[in-house]
N, C-alpha and C positions, 0 to 999 in steps of 0.2 A: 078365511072362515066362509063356509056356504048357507045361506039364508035358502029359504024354503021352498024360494024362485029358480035358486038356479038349476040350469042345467046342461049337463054335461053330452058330448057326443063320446061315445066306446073311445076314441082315440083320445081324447084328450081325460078321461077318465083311466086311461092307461097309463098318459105320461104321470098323470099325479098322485098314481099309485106307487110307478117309476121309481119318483120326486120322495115319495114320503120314506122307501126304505133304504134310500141312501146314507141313512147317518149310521143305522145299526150296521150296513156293508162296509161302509169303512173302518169302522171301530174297531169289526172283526181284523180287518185286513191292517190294521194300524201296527208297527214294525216292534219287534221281543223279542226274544233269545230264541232265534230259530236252531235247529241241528245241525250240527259239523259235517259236511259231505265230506272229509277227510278221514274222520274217526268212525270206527265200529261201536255202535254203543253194545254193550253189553246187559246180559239180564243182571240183574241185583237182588237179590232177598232183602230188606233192611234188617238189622239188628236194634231192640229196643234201646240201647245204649248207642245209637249212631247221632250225631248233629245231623240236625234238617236244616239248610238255607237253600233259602229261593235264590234258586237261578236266574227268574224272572226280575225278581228286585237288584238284581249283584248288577247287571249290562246298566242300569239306571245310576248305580253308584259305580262304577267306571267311566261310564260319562262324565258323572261326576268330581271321579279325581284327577279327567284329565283337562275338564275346565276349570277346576278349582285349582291347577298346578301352575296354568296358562296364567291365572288372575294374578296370584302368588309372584310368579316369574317376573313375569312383566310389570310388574306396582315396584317389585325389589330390585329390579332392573336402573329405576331412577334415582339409586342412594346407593349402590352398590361401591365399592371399594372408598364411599365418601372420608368414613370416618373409619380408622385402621387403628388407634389409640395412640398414647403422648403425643397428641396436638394442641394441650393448654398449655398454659404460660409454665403452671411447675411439671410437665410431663406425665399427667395420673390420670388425661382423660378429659378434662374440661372442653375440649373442644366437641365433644359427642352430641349427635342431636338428643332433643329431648322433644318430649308430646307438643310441646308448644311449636315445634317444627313443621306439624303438620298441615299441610295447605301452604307452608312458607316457599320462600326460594330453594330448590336444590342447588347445592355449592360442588365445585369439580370436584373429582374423583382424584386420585392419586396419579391418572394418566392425564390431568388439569381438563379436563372435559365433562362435558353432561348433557350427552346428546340423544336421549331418551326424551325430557322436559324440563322444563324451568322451575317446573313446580311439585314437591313432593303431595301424592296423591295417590288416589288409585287409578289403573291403568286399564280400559274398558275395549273391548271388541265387539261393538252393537250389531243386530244381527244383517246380515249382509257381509261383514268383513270376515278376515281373513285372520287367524291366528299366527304366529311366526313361533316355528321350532325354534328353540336354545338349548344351551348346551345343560340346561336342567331338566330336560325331556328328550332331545334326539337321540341320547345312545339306550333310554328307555325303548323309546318305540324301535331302535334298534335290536335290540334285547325281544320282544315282543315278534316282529316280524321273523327274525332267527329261530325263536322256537316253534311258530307255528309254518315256517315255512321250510323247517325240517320233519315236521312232526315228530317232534320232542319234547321231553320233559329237561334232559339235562343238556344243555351244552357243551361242544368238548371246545379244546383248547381251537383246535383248527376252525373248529365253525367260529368260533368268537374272531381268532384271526383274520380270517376270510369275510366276513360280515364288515369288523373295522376297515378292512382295506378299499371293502368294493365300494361302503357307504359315505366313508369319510375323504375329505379332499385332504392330497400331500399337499399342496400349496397353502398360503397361508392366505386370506382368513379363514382358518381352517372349524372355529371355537372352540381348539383346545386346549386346555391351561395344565402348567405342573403336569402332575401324573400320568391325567390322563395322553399327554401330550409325548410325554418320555416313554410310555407305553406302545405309541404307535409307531412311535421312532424305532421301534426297537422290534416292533411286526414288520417294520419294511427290511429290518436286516436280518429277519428269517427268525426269530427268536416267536414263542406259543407262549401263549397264556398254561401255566400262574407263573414262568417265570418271570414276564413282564412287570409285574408286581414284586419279584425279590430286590429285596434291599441294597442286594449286592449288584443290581442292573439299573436300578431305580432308585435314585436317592429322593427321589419325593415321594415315598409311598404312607409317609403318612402325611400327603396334602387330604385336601374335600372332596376329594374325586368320586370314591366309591361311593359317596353317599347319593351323590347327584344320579347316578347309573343303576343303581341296583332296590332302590325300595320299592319297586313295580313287583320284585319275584314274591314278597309278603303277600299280595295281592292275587298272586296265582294258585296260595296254598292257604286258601281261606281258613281260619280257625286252626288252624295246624303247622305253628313258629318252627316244627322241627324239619317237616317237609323243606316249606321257606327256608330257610338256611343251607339244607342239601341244595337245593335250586341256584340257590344265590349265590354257594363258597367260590366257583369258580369265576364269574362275573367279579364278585367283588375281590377276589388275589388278581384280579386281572392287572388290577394298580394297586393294591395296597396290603399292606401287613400290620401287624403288632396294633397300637390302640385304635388306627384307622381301620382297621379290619372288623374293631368290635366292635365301634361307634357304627360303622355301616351296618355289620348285624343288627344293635339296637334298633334303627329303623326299620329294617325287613322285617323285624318281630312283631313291633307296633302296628305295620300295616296286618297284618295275619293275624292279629287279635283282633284289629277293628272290626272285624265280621262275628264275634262271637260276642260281645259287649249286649250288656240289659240293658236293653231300649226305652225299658219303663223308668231309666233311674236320666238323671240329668246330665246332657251332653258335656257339662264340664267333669261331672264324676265317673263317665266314660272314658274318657279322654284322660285322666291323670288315673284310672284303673290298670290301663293298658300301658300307661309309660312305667309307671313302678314294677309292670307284673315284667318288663324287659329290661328294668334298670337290674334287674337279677342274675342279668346273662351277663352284667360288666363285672369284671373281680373287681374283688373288693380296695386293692391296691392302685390299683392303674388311673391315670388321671381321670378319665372319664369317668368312672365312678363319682370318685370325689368331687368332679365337676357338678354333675347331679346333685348329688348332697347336698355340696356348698347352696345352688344354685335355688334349691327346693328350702334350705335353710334361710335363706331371706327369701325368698317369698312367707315363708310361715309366720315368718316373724314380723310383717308388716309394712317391712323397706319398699317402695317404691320400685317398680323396674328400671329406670335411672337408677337408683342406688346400686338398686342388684347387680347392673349392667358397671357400672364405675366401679365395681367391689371386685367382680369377675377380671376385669382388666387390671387393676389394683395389684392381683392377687396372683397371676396368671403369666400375665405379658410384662409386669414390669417385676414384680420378685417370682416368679417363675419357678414354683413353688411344685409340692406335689409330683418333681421328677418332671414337670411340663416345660422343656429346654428351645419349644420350636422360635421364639422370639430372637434367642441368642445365635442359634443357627441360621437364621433369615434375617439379620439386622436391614435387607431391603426395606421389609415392612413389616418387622414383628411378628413374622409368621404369620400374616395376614390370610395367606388362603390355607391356613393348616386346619386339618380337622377337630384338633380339640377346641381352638378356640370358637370357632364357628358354631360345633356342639354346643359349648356353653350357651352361648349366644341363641342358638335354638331353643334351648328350653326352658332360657328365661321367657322368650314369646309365645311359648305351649303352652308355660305354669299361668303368666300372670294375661294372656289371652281366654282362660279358661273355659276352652270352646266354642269361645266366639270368633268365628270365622274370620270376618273384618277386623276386631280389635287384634286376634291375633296375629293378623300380613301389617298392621298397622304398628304393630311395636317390632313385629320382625325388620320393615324398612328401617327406622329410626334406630336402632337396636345397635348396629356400624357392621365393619368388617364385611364378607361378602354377604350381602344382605338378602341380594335375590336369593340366597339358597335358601335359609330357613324357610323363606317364604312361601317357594313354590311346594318344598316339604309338607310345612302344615297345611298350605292353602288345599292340597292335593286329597291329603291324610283326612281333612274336615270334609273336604268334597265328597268324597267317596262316603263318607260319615250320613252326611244329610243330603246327599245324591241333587242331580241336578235343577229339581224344583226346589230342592231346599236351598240354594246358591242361590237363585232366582228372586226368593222369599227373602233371603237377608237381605243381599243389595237391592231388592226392588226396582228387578228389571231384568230383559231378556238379555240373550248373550249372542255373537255368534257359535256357529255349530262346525265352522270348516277349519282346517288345520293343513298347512301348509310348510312340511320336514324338509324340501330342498333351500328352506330359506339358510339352511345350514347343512342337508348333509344332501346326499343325490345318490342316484341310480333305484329311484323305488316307482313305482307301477304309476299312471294318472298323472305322468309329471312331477310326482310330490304332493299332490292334493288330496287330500283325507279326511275323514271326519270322524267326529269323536263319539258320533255311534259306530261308522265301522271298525275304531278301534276298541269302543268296548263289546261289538259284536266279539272279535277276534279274542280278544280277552277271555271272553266268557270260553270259547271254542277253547281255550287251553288250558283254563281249569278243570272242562269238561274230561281233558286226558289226565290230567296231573290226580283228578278223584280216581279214576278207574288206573292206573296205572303204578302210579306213586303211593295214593293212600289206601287201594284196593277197596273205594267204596263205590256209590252207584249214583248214575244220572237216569233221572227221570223225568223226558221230555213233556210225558201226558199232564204230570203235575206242576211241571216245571221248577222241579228242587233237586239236590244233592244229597243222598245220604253220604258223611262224612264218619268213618269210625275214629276213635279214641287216638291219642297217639300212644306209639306203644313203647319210645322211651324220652327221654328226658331234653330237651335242648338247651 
């Protein structure tokens, strides 16, 4: 502050002119959804029936889903293959953690290990450190890097083959399990995607594979599930067929709603708006449906997620019910990494987390079976929901920002060191084609929004 004394010489009346407009110059200059040097944008007329979504807010919730996927991974990380089902004394389940678990000891995994931590909890990258890719995000940003560095909307069989080959290690620890695993095996003896996925090459293609790999393409076709699915068919036959195929759609769908949901209604009735509006795509026969159902039918009714979760297992893995035989076919571990069970077990942490970020990676850990998956699913799905200051504001606290892909796959630009702005810059860059290209609607830099038209048939 200057009193009535002071006084200034021209040069130092300069710097603190200087001094004074530096906060509005950076503001301007503070980093958004810049323009694709890759893409031509094109003119666009809007039509009054087009969706508007900000461009500008979407690179903020990408961010978002891919440190809420990070959080999710990594908390799920520490209980993951803990509890697989009949490990109580009459074999229905008793041995399952339950809520009171949390903050306890974590107990070995079914490989007798637990070398994540000692303690089930949540699993934090404060800022300075370092994010580590898994196998619940690398073949994402795989997937992501291949379209944008094709300039692509659809992948074909050979870019997907040739992307697995160059990104993934053939030696082992490679993080690939079942599917995905017998699918790469099967690129090195010359075999393209979607045969890698038939049944008749692939007898795990209805493991969890597709699911971990492909709910980013929802993400690319904002408000528009049918787009999303064109995107995603070939990614997700990449490994899997029949109810794994649908179950992985269900998720590509839910991510491609979550951009169109009423923001004025409650994050929980957003969030069970868009799983119903994709429980639609499951027929009505097929376990996954029923799964839903079942799973949505105790919650209605008041059961505890323990119950739900012991009911699911009850019902599923020990009378294997509803046509669902993967228990019997994997007496290893109950079909432990199979996609329906895991499904189930998703939605029991979606329904009765209802929207709440933390409660929901919190029952997803404790939940059993591969755990880290649902987790990093929802953690991701909410992320992107309430974008990265809403992350912030739940757990109260900052996060790191760097991501680091070689920790599991290699040959990618900086060593492997990324960040989850430039990956939801990149993101946004491939919507930016998937609107002009795919839905024939228009980007508009000046305003920084989407016009998206209607879709024009049914998914």
């Amino acid at each position: 502050m200057l009193n009535n004394n002071s006084k200034l010489t021209p040069l130092l009346l300069s710097l603190f002119l200087l001094l004074a407009c530096q906060r509005p110059l950076i503001h301007l200059v503070r980093p958004g959804a810049p323009a694709d040097p890759q893409l031509t944008y094109k003119k666009y007329k809007p039509h009054p029936e087009d969706k508007i979504i900000s461009r500008t807010a979407y690179l903020d919730k990408l961010y978002g889903f891919w440190l809420g996927q990070c959080i999710g991974n990594w908390t799920g990380l520490i209980t993951e293959m803990d509890k697989i089902g009949g490990e109580g004394k009459d074999g229905r389940g008793a041995g399952f953690y339950t809520r009171d678990n949390w903050g306890g000891p974590d107990e070995p995994n079914i490989w007798n290990s637990n070398p994540l931590s000692d303690t089930i909890g949540f699993y934090f990258e404060d800022e300075g450190g370092i994010w580590g890719a898994d196998d619940d995000t690398d073949i994402e940003y795989i997937y992501q890097y291949l379209l944008y560095s094709n300039r692509t909307t659809l992948l074909t069989g050979e870019q997907i083959r040739n992307g697995w080959l160059r990104h993934i290690k053939a030696e082992e620890e490679n993080y690939l399990w079942v599917s995905n695993q017998q699918a790469f095996d099967l690129m090195q003896k010359g075999f393209v995607p979607p045969a890698t996925g038939n049944p008749e090459n692939n007898p795990y293609y209805e493991m969890i594979d597709a699911q971990l790999t492909t709910e980013i393409f929802g993400l690319f076709a904002p408000s528009r599930p049918d787009v999303a699915l064109k995107m995603a068919q070939l990614p997700i036959q990449t490994t899997a067929r029949e109810n794994a195929e649908r179950i992985a759609e269900f998720y590509v769908i839910m991510h491609s709603l979550a951009s169109s949901v009423d923001e004025s209604l409650p994050l929980k009735e957003q969030v069970f708006g868009i799983a119903d509006e994709a429980r639609k795509h499951l027929p009505n026969d097929s376990y996954p449906a029923k799964m839903y159902d079942f799973v949505k039918g105790r919650y209605q009714s008041g059961a505890t997620w323990e119950e739900a979760r012991d009911a699911l297992h009850e019902k599923y893995q020990m009378r294997q019910e509803d046509g669902y035989q993967w228990p019997a076919k994997d007496p290893v571990c109950n079909g432990c990494f199979a996609a329906g069970i895991n499904f189930g077990a998703s939605i029991i942490s979606l329904l009765y987390g209802e929207g709440d970020i933390k409660e929901t990676i919190k029952i997803g850990v404790l939940g059993g079976w591969d755990s880290d998956n649902p987790t990093a699913t929802w953690g991701g799905l909410l992320g992107f929901m309430i974008g990265k200051e809403g992350i912030e504001e739940a757990f109260g606290r900052q996060f790191a920002g760097q991501f680091n892909i070689h920790r599991t796959r290699r040959g990618f630009p900086n060593d492997g060191m990324d960040s989850f702005y430039n990956m939801a810059r990149k993101g946004t860059f491939i919507v930016d084609r998937v609107v002009q290209e795919e839905m024939r609607g228009g980007v508009s830099l000046e305003k920084g929004v989407w016009y998206i038209p209607e879709a024009g048939v049914d998914y």
